[in-house]
C-alpha positions, 0 to 999 in steps of 0.5 A: 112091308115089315123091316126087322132091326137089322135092315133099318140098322142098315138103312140109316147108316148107309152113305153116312160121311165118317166122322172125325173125332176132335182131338183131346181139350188140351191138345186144342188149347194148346195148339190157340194158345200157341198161336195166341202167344206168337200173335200177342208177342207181335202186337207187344213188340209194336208198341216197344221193343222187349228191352222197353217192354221189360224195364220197370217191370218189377218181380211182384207186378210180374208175378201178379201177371205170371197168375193172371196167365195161369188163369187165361191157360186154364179158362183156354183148357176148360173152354175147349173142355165145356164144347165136349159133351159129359165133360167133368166140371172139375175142369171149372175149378182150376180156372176159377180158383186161379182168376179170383187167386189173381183178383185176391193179389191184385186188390191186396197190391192196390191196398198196400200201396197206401193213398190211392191214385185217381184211377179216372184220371190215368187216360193212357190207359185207353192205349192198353184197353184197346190192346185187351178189346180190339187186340184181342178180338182176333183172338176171340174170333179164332177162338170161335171158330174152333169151338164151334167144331165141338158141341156148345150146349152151353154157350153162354158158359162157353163164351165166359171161359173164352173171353176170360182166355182171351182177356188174361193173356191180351191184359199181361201183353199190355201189361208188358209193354207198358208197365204200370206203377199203380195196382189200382189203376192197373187192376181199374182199367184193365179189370173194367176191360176184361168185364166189358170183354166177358160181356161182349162174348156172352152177348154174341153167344147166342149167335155164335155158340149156339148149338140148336141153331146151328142144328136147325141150320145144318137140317135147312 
């Protein structure tokens, strides 16, 4: 029996469940980022209240932050945008340029200082690397969920903007409630957090984010 194009057009495309576009990148980050924000808020005012968390924030250091969440809102945008198949790798480039801008402030504060602290010896910063690991690890998982809706053909890609969302915002809340006088030891421990952070996702992307897996999956 010989089937022309149109009976097989109508074939396949019978009893097919309609497909719900995903909205926009931008409207997806920004409904995480406010979630991320409102869940963050909570965990800083456990540790101080926001007087406490302010004092001793001087404008420089909260400046420096103020770019590092500039970075974490775009790595946030070019997360979703990256689970959007044909999507411009422009969108790369403002998260890029506004991490290695807060990297480039951050390492030229440590070297104006003048001699510098022993950054190994600050052990109450563990208190602020659990905030960026295990704070934001709630974070992170949100964060999955919502990207595994889209297409991550590359997840490892994926994973690095996420964990770069999720450890610039977790690292101004820890910042905020408790202030550090010293850059280097701020930019050691911190930056030592996000690193492990971004390793971590990266790690588990192959089982979270990956696309073909999930693929097989669905047919199984």
């Amino acid at each position: 029996m010989t089937m022309n194009t149109n009976d097989l057009i109508d074939s396949l495309s019978k009893d097919l469940d309609p497909v719900q576009p995903l909205p926009r990148p931008g409207k997806r980050a920004a409904a995480w980022l406010f979630g991320a924000i409102a869940y963050l808020a909570v965990v800083v005012l456990g540790f101080s209240s926001f007087g406490q968390a302010m004092d001793g924030v001087d404008r420089g250091f909260l400046q420096t932050q103020l770019i590092g969440v500039a970075a974490g809102i775009l790595a946030a945008v070019a997360a979703f945008a990256s689970v959007i198949p044909g999507y411009s790798k422009r969108v790369l480039i403002w998260p890029a340029i506004a991490t290695f801008a807060w990297l480039a402030v951050f390492l030229y504060a440590s070297l104006s200082n003048g001699p510098q602290p022993d950054v190994l010896a600050a052990s109450h910063e563990w208190v602020c690397v659990a905030v960026i690991l295990v704070g934001g690890a709630p974070l992170v998982a949100a964060l999955a969920v919502m990207l595994r809706r889209g297409a991550p053909l590359n997840p490892m890609l994926t994973a690095l903007l996420g964990a770069l969302a999720v450890g610039l915002l977790a690292n101004f809340g820890a910042c905020i409630s408790r202030p550090h006088p010293e850059n280097a030891v701020t930019l050691a421990w911190h930056g030592g957090a996000l690193i492990a952070l971004a390793f971590a996702c990266i790690a588990g992307s192959r089982f979270v984010l990956n696309w073909g897996s999930r693929q097989n999956t669905k047919r199984g």
